[in-house]
Structures are given as C-alpha cells and as structure tokens.
PLY file of the C-alpha trace (Angstrom):
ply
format ascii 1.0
element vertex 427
property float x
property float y
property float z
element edge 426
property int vertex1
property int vertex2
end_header
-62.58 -23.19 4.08
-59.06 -24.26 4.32
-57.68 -26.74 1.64
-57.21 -30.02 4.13
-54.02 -31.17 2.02
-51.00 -29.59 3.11
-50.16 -26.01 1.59
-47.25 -28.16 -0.65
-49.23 -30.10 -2.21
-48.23 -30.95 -5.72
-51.40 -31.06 -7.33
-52.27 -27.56 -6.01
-49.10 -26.34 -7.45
-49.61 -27.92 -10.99
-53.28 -26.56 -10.87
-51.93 -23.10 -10.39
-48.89 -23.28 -12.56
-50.95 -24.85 -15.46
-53.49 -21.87 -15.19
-50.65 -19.42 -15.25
-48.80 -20.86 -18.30
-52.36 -20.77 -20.25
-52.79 -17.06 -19.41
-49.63 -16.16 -20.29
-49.94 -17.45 -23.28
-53.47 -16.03 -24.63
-51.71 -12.59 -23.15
-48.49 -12.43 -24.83
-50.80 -13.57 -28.15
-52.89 -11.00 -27.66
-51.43 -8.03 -25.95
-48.10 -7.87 -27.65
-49.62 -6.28 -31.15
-52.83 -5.39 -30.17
-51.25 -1.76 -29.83
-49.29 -2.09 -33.19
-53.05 -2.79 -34.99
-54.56 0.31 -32.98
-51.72 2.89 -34.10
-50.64 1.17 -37.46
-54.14 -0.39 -38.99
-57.16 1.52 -37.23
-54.95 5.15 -37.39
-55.57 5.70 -33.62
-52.80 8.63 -31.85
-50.16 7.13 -29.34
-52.76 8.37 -26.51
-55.78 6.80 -27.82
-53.74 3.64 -28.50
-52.84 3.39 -24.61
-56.87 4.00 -23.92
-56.73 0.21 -24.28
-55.16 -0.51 -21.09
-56.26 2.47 -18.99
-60.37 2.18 -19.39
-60.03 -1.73 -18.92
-57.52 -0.93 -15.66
-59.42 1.49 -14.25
-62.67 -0.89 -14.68
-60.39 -3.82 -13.21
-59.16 -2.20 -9.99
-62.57 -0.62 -9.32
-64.15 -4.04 -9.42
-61.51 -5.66 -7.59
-61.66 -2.87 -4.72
-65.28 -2.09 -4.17
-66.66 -5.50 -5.55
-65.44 -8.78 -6.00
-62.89 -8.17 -2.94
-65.51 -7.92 -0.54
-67.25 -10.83 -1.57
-63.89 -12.80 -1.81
-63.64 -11.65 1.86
-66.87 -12.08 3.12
-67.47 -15.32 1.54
-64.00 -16.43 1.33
-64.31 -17.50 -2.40
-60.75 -17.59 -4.57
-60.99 -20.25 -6.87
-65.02 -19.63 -7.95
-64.52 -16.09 -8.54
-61.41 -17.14 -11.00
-63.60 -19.96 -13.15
-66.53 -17.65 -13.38
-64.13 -14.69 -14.46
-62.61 -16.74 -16.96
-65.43 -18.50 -18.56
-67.39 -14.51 -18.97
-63.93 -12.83 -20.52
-63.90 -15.54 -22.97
-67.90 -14.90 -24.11
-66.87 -11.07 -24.09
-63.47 -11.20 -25.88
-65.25 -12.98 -29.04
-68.54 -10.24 -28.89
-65.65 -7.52 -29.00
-64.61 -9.05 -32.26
-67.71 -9.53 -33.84
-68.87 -6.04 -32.82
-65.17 -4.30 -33.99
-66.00 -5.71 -37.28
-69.34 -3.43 -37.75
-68.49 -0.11 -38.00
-66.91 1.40 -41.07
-64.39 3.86 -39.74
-61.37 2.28 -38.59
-61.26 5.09 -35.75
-64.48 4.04 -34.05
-63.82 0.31 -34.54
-60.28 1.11 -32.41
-62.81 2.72 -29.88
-64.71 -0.50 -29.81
-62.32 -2.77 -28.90
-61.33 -0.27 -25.92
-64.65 -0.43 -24.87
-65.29 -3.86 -24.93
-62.05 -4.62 -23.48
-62.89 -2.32 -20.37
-66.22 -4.37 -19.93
-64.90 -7.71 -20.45
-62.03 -6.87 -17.61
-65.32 -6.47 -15.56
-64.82 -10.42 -15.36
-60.83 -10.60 -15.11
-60.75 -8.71 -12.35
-63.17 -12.02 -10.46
-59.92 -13.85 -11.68
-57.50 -11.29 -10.68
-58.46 -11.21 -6.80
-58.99 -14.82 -6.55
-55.94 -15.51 -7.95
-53.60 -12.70 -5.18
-55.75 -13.97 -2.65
-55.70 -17.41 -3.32
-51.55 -17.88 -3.50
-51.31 -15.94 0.11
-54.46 -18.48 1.20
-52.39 -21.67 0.19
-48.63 -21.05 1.06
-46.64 -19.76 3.56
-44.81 -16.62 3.81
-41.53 -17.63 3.72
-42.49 -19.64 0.42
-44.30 -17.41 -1.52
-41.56 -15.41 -3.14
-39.96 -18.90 -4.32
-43.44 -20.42 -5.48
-44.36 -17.09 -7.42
-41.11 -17.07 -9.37
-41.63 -20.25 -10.04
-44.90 -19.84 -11.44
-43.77 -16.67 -13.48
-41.11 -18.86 -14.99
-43.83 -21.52 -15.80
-46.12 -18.70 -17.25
-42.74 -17.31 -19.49
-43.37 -20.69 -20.85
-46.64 -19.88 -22.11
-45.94 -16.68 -22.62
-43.23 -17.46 -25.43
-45.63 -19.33 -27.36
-48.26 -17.04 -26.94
-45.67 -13.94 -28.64
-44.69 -16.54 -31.15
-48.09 -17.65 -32.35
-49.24 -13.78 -32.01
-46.57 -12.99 -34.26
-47.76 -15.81 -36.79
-51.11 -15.05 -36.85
-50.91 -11.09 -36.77
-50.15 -11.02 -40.66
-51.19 -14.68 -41.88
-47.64 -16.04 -41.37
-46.46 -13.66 -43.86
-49.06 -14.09 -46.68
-52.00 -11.50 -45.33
-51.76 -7.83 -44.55
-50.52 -6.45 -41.09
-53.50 -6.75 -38.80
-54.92 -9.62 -40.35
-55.23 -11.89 -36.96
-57.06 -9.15 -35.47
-59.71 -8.14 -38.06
-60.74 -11.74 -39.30
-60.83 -12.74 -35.28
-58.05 -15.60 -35.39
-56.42 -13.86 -32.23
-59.49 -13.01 -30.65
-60.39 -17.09 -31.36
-57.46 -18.50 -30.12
-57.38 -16.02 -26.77
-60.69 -16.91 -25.72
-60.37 -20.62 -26.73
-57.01 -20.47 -23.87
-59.44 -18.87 -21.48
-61.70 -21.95 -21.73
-59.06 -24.37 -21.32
-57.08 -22.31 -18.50
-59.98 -23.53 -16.42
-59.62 -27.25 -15.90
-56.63 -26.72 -14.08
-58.46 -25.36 -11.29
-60.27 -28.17 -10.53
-57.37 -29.61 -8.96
-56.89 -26.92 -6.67
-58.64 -26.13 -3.47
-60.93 -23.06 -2.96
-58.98 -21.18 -0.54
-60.02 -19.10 2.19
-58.89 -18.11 5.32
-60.19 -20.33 8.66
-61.12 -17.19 11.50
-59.36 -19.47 13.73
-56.03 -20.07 12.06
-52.94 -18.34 13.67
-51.70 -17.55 10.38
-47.62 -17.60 10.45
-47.46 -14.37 8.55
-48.95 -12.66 11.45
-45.94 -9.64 12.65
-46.00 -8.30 16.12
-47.66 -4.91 15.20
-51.45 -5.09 14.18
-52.66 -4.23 10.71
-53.87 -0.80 12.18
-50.56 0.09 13.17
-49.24 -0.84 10.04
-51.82 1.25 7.79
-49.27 3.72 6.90
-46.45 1.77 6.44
-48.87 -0.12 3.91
-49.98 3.47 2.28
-46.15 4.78 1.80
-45.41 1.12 0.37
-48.13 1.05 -2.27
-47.00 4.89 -3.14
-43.47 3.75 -3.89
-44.77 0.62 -5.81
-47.18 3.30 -7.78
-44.13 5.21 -8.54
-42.06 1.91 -9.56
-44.65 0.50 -11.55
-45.71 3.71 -13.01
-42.18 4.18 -13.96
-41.32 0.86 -16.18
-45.08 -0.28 -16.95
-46.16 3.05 -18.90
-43.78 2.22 -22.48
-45.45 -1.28 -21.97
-48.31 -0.50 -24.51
-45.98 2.14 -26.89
-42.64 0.19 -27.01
-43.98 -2.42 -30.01
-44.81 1.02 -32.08
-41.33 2.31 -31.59
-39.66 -0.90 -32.14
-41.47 -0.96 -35.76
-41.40 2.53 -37.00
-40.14 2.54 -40.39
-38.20 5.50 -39.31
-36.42 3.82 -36.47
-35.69 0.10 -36.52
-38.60 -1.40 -38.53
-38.26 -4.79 -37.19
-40.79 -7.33 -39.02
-43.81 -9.00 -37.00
-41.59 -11.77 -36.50
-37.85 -10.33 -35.07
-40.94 -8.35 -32.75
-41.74 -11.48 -31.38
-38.12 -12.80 -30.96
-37.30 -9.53 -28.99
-40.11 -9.69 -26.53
-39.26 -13.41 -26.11
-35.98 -12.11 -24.63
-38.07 -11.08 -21.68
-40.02 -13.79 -21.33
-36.60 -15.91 -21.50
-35.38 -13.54 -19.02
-38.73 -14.51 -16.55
-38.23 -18.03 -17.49
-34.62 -18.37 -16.04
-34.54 -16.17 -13.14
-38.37 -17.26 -11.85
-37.25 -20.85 -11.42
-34.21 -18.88 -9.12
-36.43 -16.13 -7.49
-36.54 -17.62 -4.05
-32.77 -18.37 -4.00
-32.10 -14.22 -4.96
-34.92 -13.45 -1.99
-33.22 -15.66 0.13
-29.19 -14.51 -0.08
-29.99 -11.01 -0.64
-33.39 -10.67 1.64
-36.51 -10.24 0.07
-36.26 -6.03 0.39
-32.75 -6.35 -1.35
-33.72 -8.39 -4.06
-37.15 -5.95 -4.72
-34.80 -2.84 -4.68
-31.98 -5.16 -7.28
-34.68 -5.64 -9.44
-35.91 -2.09 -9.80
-32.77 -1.16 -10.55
-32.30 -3.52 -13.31
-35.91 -1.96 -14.69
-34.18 1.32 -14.70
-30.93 0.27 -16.87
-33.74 -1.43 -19.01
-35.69 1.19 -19.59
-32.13 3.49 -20.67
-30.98 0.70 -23.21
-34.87 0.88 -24.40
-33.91 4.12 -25.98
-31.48 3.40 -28.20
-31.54 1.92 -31.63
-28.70 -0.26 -31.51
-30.75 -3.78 -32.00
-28.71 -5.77 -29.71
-28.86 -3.21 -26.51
-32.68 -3.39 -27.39
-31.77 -7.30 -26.41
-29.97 -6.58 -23.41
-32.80 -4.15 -22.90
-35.90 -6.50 -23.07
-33.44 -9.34 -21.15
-33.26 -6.98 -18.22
-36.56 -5.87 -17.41
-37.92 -9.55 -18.01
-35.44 -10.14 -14.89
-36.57 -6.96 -13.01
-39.92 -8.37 -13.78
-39.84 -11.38 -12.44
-37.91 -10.35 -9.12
-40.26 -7.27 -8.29
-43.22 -9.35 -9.02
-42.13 -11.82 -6.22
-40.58 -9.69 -3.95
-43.38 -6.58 -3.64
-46.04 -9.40 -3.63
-44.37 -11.01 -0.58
-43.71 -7.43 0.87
-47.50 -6.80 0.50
-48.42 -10.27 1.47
-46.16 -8.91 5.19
-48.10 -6.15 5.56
-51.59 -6.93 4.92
-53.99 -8.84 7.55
-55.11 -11.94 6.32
-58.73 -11.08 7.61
-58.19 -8.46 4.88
-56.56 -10.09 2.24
-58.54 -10.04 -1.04
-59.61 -6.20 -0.18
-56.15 -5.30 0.56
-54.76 -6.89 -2.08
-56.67 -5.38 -4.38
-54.69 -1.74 -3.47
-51.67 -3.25 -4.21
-53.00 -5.26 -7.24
-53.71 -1.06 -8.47
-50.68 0.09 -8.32
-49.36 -2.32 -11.03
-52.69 -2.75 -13.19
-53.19 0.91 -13.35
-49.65 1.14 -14.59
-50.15 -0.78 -17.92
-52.45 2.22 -18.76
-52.94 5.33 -17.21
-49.01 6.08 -17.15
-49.26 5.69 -20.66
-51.96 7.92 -21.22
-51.68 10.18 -18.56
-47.58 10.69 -19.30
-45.71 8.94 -21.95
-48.42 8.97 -24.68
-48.76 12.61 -24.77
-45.18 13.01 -24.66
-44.83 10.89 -28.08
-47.82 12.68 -29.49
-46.70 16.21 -28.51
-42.91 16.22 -29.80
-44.48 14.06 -32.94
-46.91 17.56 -33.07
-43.77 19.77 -33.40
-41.89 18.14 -36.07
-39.55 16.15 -33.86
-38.81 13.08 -35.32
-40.97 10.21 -34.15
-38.06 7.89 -32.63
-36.79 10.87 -31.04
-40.07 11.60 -29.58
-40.41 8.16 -28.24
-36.58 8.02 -26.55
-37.70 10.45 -24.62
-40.98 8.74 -23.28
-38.42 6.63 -22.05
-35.98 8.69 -20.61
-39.33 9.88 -18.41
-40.11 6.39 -17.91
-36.79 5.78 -16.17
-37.23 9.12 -13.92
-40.19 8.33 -12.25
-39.05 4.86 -11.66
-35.90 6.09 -9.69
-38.04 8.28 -7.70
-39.83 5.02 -6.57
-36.75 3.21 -5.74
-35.68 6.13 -3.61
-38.95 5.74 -1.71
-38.92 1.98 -1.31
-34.72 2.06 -0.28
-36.39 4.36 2.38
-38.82 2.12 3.62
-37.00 -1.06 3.33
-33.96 -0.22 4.94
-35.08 2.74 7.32
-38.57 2.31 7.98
-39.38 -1.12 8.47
-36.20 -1.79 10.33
-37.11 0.94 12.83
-40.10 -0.95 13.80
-38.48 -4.62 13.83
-39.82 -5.46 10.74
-37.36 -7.50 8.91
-38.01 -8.37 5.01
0 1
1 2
2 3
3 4
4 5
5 6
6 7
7 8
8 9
9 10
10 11
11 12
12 13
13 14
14 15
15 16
16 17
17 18
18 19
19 20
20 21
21 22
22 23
23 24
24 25
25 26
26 27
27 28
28 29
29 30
30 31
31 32
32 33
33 34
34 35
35 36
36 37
37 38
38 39
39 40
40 41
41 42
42 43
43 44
44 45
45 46
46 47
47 48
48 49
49 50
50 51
51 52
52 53
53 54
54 55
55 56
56 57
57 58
58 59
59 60
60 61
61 62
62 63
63 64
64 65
65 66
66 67
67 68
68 69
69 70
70 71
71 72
72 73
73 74
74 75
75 76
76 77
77 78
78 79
79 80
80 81
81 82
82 83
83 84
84 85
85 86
86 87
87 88
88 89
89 90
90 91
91 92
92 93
93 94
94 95
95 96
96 97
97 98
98 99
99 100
100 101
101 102
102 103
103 104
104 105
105 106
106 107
107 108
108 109
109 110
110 111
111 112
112 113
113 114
114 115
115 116
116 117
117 118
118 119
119 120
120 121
121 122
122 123
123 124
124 125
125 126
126 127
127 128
128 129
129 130
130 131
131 132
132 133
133 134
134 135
135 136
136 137
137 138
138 139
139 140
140 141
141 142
142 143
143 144
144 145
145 146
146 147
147 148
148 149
149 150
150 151
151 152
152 153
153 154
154 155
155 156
156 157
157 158
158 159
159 160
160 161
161 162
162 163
163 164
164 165
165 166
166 167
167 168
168 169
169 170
170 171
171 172
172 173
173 174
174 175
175 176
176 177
177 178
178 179
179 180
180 181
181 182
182 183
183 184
184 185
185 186
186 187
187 188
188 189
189 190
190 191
191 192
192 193
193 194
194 195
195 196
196 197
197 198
198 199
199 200
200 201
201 202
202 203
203 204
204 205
205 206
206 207
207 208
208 209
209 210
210 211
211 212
212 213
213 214
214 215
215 216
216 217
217 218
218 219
219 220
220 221
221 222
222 223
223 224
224 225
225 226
226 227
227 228
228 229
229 230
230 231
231 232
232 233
233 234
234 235
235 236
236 237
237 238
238 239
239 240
240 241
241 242
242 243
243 244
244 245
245 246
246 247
247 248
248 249
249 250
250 251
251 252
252 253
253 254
254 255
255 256
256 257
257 258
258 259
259 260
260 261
261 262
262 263
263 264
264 265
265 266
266 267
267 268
268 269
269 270
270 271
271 272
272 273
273 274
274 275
275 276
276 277
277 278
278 279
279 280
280 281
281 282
282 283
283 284
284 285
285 286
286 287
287 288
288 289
289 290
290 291
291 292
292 293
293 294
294 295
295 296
296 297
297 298
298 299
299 300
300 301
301 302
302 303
303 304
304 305
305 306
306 307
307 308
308 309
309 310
310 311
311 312
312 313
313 314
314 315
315 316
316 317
317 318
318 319
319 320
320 321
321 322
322 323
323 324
324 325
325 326
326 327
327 328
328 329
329 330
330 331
331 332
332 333
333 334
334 335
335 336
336 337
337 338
338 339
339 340
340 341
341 342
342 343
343 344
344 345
345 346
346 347
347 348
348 349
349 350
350 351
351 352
352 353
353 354
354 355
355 356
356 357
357 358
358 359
359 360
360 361
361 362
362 363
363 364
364 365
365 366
366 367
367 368
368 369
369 370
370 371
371 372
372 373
373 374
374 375
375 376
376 377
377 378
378 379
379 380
380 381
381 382
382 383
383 384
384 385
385 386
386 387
387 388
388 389
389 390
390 391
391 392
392 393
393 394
394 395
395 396
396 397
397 398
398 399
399 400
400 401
401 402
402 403
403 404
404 405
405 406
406 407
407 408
408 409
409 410
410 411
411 412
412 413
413 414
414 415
415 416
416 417
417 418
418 419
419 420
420 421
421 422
422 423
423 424
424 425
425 426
C-alpha cells in the first residue's frame, strides 16, 4: 500500500537518509581493505582477490532478478524485504569470521571469506531491491535525482567514518600487524553491529508499494512494451559505463600500497579514498541543481566523463593527481548514480518496478566484480607473470578501465541525444 503521508515527508526522508549514512559507513569500513588483506595477508593473486566481489554479485543480482523482485512485485513489499536482509547479513558476516579463522592455510581462509560473502549477499540483495524500489515508490520523478544526491551526500558522511575507522582498526591503530582488524574480527564486529542499528531507521518510513490504481506521474506516452529496447540498449551502455570505472574498484587499494609504487600507509589510504567520499558529499547535496541546468541526460553523460579523466590520473604516481583522481570519480559517482537511476526510473513501468530494477541494479553490482576478474585482474596478473613491473602492470588495468568506459559514453550520447529525442522522450 501507498504511504498516506505525502511523498515529502520529512520523517520518510530522515528514515532513508539515516539508513544510507549507516551503510555507508559499515561499507567503506569494510570494503576499502578487505582486498589489501586478501592480496597482502592471505597471499591470494589479483584475480582471486576480485573473486570477492564477483561470486557475491553474481549471487546478488540473481536473487534480486529471479527472487526477491518478484515477491517485491507481487506482494509489493520494500521496506520488509530491507529489515529482514539486514538483520540475516549481519548473523552471516560474523559466521564468515568465525569460520575464516579455522583453516590453517591462509589461501583457503581467503576462499572462505569469498564464499561466505557470496551467501551472506543472498540477504543484501532483500535490501538491495527494496531499497531501488522503494525510493521510485515514495517520490516523484522529477525529485528523485535531487533526493538521491542528497542521500549519497548523507551516506559520504558515513562513508568517511567508515574509511577512517577501517583504516584504524585494519592494523590496531598502528600497534598490530597489517590485517589485524580482519583476523581477530574487530571489522567484521563493528560491520555487522552497523547492520543492526541501520535498521531502526526504517521504522519511520512507510512500506512502499505501488496502488494498481494510481496514475503514476512518471507514466511517458509510449508503453513499457514499446520501450523494451530502448530499456535493453540503455542498460548495455550503463554495463559498458559501469564496467568501465567499477572494475579497478577492488585492485586500486593494492596499487596505491605497493612498496614498489607509492606505498602509502593504512592511514594516507584512508585520507585518499576520503577524497571521494568528500567529492560525493559536496556535489550530492547539488545533484538536482546539475540535473536540473544541464538536463538529467547531460549531467549522466558530464559525469561519465569526469569517471574517464579519473580513471587516467588513477595511473600515475604523482600523489596529488591520485587526489584529483579519487576527487573526480567521487563526483562522477555521485552524478551517474542519480542521473542513470532517474533515467531507469523513466523507462521502467511502475507495475514492473522491483523486477526491472533489478536489470539495471546488474549492470552496476556486477561491475564491482566480474570486470575485475573477467578483465583488469588478469591483466595485472599476466604482465606481473612476464616480469613487467607490478605498477606498470596495474597502469595499464587502468588505461583498459578508461577504454571501455568511453565506449559506454559513446553509446549513452547516442541514446540520450538521438534516440530518446526521436521518440519525444525528453530527459
């Protein structure tokens, strides 16, 4: 059922926001040197070490697609399927510590945590749909690009001290060895613990759905069957986009502290990545002014271009381009996450929301991991194999990185300047 307070209302708004800023935070804690302790403490390749976003992914999107989508849509649940996904990933996050700690090759107790990381995404992916779902449910379509950068700048919030107290706890505050936080469970703790919390927030917002009888103001002219393939050769140009700038995301820590290259500390890690999240922080609270002067196409196609430059600068080792670097794709982050969310939102029926949604939630999920495996990984580990030299190796991950994503922004400047204006679609 529909929420009866208005789609504005505050309290929905500081239920959602206060979620996002408490799952930022147990991610950037967790995710920002869980590759660093794969590679640098269990010995795992640059593949395997990307195995720990591509099995949970994979999982994720399935789920989303062929499970908890349907029953989001049949039963019109958002808000449910986000506690319940919350409350199981926080049960399975501390069982993947305890059971990492069992084994007595470092190898197989890397393999562990990839496994148990794929299961316990199992229950993100409940929150995942509910939450894409959920934000289309509750606003408007000419708000949601402003209210999603606004919540991204919220979550950079959370996000900062979630890199910051990851960066603490990862070696003891300087008095344990490098991995520390992970192996005696202090980062698996404190994640879980967030999870917990991140749920009383939601009890202040409504359960979402969509009423059969609304006449929904995103509705266009065309009917969702017409629009099919404009919908396919969108999500193929967000594939390509995403693709692009997401498959570094689990590598670029283990370039940024290779004792060959730059061999930054735990801590000038964390004040790097905080760039971008300082980056999402500013330019969220100013998404929906960007969507509005340059139109919400423009502003998508601005921001992959600033991933691009990002993704260049990435591959040098001057320290304060890797700044810039970081500071740039935090904005492209933030404006493409807006932007080809309300593109989506355009395209997709609101009868099919959560099923839709989960295709387009694939095309950047998938990205954190099987780009990385599937391309940049074995790029690292092949050049690594034939005596390049291991930054080397990496710069030109990135240099791939930044092809592919330029083939995606010649696809989307196709569609949102040709295509869509052909059939009066105007975004």
């Amino acid at each position: 059922m529909l929420p009866k307070s208005p789609p504005t209302d505050m309290r929905a708004f500081l239920g959602l926001s206060s979620f996002e800023m408490m799952a930022m935070f147990r991610r950037g804690l967790f995710y920002a040197f869980l590759s660093v302790y794969l590679r640098h403490y269990l010995g795992l390749s640059v593949t395997e070490t990307t195995l720990f976003a591509t099995g949970p992914m994979v999982l994720n999107i399935v789920f989303q697609t062929f499970v908890w989508g349907k029953i989001s849509d049949k039963y019109q649940l958002r808000r449910t399927l986000i506690i319940v996904g919350e409350f199981l990933a926080a049960l399975g996050t501390l069982a993947v510590w305890y059971v990492h700690r069992l084994p007595s090759t470092p190898i197989v107790s890397g393999y562990v945590i990839i496994m148990g990381l794929s299961l316990v995404e199992i229950f993100w992916s409940m929150s995942n749909i509910g939450w894409s779902a959920l934000i289309s449910d509750v606003y408007p379509l000419k708000s949601r690009s402003r209210i999603q950068g606004r919540m991204a700048s919220i979550g950079g919030i959370g996000r900062v001290a979630g890199v910051w107290t990851g960066a603490l706890l990862y070696d003891g505050m300087g008095h344990k060895f490098a991995g520390w936080g992970f192996y005696e469970g202090s980062l698996f703790f404190v994640a879980a613990a967030m999870m917990m919390l991140s749920i009383l927030p939601l009890l202040f917002v409504p359960e979402g759905g969509v009423n059969p009888k609304e006449k929904a103001d995103e509705k266009i002219e065309e009917s969702g069957e017409h629009l099919k393939g404009v919908f396919v050769f969108f999500l193929a140009a967000m594939v390509l986009v995403n693709f692009g700038r997401n498959s570094i995301v689990v590598i670029q820590s283990q370039y940024l502290m290779l004792e060959s290259g730059l061999a930054v500390t735990s801590s000038t890690l964390g004040y790097i990545v905080n760039t971008q999240s300082l980056a999402i922080i500013i330019f969220g609270m100013f998404t929906g002014a960007i969507a509005t002067r340059l139109g919400t196409g423009r502003a998508l196609l601005t921001g992959t271009i600033a991933a691009i430059a990002g993704l260049l600068l990435l591959s040098t080792l001057d320290l304060k381009l890797i700044y810039l670097s970081y500071f740039l794709r935090g904005f492209s982050e933030v404006i493409i996450m807006s932007t080809a969310y309300t593109v989506a939102s355009t395209l997709i029926p609101p009868q099919r929301r959560a099923r839709q949604f989960a295709l387009y939630n694939a095309t950047l999920f998938l990205s954190w991991g099987i780009a990385g495996t599937l391309i940049t990984g074995p790029i690292v580990d092949f050049l690594i194999k034939t005596g390049q030299p291991q930054w080397f190796a990496y710069q030109i991950s990135f240099y791939t990185a930044a092809g592919i994503t330029t083939i995606g922004f010649v696809l989307l400047a196709y569609l949102l300047l040709v295509i869509l204006p052909k059939r009066r679609i105007m975004i």
